[in-house]
CHARMM internal coordinates of N, CA and C (Angstrom, degrees):
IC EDIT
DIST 1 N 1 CA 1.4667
DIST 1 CA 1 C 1.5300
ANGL 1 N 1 CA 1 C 109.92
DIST 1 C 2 N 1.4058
ANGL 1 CA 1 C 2 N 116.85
DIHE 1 N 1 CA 1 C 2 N -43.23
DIST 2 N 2 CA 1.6782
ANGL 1 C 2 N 2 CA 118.25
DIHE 1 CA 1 C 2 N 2 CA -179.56
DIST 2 CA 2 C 1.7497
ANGL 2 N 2 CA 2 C 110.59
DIHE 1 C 2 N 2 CA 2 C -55.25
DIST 2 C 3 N 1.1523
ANGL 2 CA 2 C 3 N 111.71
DIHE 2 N 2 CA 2 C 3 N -66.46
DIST 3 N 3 CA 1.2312
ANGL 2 C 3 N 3 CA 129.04
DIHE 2 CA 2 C 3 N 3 CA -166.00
DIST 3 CA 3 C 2.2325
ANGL 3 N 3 CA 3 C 94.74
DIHE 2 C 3 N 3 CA 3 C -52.72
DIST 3 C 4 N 1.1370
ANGL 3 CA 3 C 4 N 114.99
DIHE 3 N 3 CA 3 C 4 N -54.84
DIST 4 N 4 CA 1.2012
ANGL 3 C 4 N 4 CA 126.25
DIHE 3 CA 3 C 4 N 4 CA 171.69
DIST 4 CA 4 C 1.6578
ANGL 4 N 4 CA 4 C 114.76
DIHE 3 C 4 N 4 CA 4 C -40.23
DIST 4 C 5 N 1.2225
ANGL 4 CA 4 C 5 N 110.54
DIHE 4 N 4 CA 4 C 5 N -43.61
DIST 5 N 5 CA 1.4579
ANGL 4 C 5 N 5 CA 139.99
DIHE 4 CA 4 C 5 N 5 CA -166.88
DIST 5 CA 5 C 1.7003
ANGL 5 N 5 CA 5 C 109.64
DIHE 4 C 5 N 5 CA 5 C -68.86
DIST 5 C 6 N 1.7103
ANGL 5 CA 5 C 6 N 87.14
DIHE 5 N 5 CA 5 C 6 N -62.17
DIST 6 N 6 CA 1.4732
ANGL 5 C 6 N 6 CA 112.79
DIHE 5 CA 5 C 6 N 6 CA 167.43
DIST 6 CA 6 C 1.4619
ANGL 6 N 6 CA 6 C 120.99
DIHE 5 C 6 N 6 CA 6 C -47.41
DIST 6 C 7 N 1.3477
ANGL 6 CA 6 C 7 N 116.22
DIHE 6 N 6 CA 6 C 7 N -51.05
DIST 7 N 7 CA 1.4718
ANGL 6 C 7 N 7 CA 124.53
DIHE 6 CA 6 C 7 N 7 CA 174.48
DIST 7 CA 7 C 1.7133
ANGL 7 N 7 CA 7 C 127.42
DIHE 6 C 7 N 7 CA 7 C -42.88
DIST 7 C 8 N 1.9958
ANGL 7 CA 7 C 8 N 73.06
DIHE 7 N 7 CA 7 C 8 N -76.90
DIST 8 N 8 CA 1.9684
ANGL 7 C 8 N 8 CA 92.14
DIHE 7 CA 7 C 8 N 8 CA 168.69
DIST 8 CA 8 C 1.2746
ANGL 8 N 8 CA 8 C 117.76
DIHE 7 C 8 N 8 CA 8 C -31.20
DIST 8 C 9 N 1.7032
ANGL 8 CA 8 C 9 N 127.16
DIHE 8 N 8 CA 8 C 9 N -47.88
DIST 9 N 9 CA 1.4860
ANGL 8 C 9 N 9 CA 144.29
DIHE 8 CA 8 C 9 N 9 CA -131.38
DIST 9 CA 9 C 2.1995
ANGL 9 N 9 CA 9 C 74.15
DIHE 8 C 9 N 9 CA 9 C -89.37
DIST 9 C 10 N 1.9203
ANGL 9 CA 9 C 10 N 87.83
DIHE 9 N 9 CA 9 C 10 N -71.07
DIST 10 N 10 CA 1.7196
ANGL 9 C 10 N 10 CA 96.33
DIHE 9 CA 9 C 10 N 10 CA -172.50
DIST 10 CA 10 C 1.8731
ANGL 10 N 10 CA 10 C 107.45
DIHE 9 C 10 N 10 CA 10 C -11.09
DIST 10 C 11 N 1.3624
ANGL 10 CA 10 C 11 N 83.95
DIHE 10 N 10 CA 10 C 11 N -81.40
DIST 11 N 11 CA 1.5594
ANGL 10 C 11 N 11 CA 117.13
DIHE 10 CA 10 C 11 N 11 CA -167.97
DIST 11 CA 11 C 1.9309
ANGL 11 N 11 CA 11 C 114.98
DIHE 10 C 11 N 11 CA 11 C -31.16
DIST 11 C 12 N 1.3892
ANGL 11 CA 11 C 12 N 96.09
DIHE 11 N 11 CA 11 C 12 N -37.33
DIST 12 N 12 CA 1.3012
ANGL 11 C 12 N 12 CA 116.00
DIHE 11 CA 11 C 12 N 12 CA 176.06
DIST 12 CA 12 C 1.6014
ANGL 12 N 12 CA 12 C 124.12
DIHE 11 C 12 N 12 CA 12 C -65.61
DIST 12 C 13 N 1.6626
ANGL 12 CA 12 C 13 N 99.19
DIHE 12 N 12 CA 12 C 13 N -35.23
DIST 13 N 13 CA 1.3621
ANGL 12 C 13 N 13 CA 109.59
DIHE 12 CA 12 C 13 N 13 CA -170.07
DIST 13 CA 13 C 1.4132
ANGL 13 N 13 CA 13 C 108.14
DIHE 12 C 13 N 13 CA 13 C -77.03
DIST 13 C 14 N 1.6303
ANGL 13 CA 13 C 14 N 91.04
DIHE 13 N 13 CA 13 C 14 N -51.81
DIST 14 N 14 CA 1.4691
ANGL 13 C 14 N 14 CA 112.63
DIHE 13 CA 13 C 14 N 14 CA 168.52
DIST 14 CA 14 C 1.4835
ANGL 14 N 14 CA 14 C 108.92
DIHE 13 C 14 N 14 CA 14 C -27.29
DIST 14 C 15 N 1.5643
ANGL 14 CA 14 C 15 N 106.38
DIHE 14 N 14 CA 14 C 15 N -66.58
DIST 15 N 15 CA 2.1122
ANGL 14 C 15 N 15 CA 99.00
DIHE 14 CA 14 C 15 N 15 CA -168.78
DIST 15 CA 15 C 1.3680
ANGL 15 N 15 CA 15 C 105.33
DIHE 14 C 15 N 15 CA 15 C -72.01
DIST 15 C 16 N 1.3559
ANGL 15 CA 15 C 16 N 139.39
DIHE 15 N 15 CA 15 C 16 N -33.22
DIST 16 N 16 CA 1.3555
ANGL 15 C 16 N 16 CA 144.03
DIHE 15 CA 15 C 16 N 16 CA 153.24
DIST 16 CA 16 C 1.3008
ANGL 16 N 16 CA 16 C 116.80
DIHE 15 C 16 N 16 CA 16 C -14.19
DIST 16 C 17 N 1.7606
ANGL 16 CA 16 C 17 N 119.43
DIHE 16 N 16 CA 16 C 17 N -66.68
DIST 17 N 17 CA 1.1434
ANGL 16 C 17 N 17 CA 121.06
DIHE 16 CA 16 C 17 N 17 CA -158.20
DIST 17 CA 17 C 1.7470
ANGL 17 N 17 CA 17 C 97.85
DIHE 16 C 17 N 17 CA 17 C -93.46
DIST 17 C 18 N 1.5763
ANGL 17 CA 17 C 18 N 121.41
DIHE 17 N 17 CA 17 C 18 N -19.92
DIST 18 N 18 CA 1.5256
ANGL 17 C 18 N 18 CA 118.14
DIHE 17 CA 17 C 18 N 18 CA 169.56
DIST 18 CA 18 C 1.6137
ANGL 18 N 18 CA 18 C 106.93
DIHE 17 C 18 N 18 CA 18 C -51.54
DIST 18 C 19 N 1.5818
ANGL 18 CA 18 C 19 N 114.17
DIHE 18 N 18 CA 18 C 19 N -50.14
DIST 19 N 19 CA 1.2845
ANGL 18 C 19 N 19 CA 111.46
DIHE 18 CA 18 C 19 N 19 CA -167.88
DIST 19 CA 19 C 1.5622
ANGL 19 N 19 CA 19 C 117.51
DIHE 18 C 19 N 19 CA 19 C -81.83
DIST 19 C 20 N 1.0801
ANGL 19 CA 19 C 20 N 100.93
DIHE 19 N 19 CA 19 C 20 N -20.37
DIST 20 N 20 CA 1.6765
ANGL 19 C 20 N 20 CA 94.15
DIHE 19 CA 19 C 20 N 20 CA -173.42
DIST 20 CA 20 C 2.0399
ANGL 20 N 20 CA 20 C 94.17
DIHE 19 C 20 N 20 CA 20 C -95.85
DIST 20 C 21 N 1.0937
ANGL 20 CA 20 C 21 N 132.84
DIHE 20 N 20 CA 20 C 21 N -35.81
DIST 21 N 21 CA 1.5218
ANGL 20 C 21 N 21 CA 118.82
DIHE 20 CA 20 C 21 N 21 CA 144.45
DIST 21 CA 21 C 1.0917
ANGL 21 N 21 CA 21 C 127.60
DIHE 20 C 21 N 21 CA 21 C -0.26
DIST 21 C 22 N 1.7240
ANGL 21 CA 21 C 22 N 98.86
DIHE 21 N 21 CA 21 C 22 N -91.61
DIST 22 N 22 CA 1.7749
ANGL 21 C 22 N 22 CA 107.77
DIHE 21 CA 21 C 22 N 22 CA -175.19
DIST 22 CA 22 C 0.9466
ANGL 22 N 22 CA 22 C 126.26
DIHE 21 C 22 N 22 CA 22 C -40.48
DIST 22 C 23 N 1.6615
ANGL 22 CA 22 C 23 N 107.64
DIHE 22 N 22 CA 22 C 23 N -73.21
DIST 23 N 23 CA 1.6754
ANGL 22 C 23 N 23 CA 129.48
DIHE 22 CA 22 C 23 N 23 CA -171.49
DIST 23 CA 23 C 2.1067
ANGL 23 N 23 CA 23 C 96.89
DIHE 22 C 23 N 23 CA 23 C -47.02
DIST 23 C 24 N 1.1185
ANGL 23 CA 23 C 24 N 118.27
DIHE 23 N 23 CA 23 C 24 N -35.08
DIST 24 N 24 CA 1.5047
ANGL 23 C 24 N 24 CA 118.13
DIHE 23 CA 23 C 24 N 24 CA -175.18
DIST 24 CA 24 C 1.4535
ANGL 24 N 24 CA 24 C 108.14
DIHE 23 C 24 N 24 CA 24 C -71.26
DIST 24 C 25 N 1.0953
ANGL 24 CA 24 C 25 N 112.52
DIHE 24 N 24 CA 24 C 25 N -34.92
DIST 25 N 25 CA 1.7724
ANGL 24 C 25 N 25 CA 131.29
DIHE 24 CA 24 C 25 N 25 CA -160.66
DIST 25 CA 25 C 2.0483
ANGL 25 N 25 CA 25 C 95.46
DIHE 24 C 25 N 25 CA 25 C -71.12
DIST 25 C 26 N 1.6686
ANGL 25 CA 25 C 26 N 102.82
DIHE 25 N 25 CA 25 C 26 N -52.22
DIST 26 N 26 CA 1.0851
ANGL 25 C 26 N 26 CA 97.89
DIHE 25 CA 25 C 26 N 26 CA -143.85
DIST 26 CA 26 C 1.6031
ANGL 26 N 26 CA 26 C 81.05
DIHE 25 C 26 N 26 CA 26 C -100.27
DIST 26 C 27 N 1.0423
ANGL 26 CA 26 C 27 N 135.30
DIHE 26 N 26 CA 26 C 27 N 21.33
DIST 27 N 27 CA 1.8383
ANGL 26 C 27 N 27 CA 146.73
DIHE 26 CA 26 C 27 N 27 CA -172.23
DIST 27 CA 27 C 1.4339
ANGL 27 N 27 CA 27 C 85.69
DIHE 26 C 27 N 27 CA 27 C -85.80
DIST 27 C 28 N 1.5628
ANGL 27 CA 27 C 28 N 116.26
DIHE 27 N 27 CA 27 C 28 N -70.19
DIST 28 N 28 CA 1.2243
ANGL 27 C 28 N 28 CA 144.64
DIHE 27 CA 27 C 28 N 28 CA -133.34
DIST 28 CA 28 C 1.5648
ANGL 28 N 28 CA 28 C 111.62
DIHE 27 C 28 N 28 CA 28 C -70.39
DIST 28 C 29 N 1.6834
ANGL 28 CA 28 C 29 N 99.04
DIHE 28 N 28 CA 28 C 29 N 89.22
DIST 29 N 29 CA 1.5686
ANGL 28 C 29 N 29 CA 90.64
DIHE 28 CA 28 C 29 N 29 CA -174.29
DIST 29 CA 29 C 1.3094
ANGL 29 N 29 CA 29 C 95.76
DIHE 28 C 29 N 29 CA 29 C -128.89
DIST 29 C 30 N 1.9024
ANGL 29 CA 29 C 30 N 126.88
DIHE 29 N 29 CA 29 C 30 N 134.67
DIST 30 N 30 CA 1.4095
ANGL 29 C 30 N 30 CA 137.21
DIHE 29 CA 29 C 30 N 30 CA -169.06
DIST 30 CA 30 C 1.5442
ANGL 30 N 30 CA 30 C 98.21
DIHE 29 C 30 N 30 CA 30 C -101.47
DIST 30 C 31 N 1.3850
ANGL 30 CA 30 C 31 N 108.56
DIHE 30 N 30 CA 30 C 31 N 141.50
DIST 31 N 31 CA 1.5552
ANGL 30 C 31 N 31 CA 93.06
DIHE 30 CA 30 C 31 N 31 CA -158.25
DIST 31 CA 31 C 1.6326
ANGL 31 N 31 CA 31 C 71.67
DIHE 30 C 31 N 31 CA 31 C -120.14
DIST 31 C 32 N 1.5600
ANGL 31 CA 31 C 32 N 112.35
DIHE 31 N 31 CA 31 C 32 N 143.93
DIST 32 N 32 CA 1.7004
ANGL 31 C 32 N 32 CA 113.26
DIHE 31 CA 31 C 32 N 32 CA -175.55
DIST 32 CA 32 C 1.1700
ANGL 32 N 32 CA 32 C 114.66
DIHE 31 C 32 N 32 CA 32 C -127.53
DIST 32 C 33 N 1.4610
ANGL 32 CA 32 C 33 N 130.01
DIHE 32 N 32 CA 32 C 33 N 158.33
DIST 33 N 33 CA 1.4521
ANGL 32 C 33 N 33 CA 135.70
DIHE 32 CA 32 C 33 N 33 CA -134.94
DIST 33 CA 33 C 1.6847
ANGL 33 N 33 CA 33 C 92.70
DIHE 32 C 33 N 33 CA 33 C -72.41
DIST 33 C 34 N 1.4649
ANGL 33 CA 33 C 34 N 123.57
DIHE 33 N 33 CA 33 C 34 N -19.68
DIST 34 N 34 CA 0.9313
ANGL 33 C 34 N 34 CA 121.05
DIHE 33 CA 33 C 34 N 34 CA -157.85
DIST 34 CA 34 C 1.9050
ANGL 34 N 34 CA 34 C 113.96
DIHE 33 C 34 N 34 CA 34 C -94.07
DIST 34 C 35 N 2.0824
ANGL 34 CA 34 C 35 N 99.98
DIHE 34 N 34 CA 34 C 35 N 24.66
DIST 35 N 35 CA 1.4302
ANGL 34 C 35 N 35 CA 99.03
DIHE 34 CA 34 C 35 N 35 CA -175.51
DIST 35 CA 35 C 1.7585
ANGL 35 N 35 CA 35 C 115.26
DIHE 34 C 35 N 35 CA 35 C 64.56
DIST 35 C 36 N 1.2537
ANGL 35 CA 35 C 36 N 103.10
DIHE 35 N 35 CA 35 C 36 N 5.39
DIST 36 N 36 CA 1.9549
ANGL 35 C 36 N 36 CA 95.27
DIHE 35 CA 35 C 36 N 36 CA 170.46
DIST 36 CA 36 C 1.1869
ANGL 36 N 36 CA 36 C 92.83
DIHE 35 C 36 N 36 CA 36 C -129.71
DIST 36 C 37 N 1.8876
ANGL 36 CA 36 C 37 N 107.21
DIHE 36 N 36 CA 36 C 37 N 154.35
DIST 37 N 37 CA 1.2213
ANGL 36 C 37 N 37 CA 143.96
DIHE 36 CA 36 C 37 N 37 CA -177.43
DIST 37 CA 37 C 0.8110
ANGL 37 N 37 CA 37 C 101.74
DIHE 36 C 37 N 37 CA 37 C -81.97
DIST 37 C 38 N 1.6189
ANGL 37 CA 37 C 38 N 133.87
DIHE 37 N 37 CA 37 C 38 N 149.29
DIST 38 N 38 CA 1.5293
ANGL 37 C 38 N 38 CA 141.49
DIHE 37 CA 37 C 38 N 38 CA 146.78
DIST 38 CA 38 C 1.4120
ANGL 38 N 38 CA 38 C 120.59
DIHE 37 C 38 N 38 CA 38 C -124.00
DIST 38 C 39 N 1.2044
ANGL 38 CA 38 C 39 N 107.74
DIHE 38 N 38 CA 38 C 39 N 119.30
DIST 39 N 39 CA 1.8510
ANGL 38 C 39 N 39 CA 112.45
DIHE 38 CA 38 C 39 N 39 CA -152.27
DIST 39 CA 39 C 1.9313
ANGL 39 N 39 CA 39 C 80.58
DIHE 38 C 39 N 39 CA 39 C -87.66
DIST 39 C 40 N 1.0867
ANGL 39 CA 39 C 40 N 128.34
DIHE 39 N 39 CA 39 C 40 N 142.68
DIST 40 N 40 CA 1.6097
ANGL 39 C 40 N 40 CA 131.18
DIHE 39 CA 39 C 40 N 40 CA 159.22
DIST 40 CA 40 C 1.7937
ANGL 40 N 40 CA 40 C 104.96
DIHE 39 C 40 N 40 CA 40 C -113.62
DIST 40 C 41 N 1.4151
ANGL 40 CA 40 C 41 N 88.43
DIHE 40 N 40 CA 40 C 41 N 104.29
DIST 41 N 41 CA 1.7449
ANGL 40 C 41 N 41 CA 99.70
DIHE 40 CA 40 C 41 N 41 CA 171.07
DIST 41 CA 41 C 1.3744
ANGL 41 N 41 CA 41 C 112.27
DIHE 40 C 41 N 41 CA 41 C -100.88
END
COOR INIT
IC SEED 1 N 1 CA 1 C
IC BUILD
C-alpha cells in the first residue's frame, strides 16, 4: 500500500508542478525602462 501511495502522490506533484511551470514561464514578461519586452522561457 505505501510504495502504491508513494507513487500516486509522486505522479501528482509531478503534473502539478508541469502545469503551474508553463503557464508561469510563458506569463513572465519584464517590461524594461527601455520600452522593450523580455519574454523569459
Amino acid at each position: 500500500m505505501a510504495p502504491r501511495y508513494s507513487r500516486g502522490k509522486a505522479k501528482g506533484e509531478k503534473k502539478k508542478k508541469e502545469e503551474k511551470v508553463l503557464p508561469v514561464v510563458m506569463d513572465i514578461t519584464v517590461n524594461l525602462p527601455d520600452e522593450t519586452s523580455v519574454v523569459l522561457k
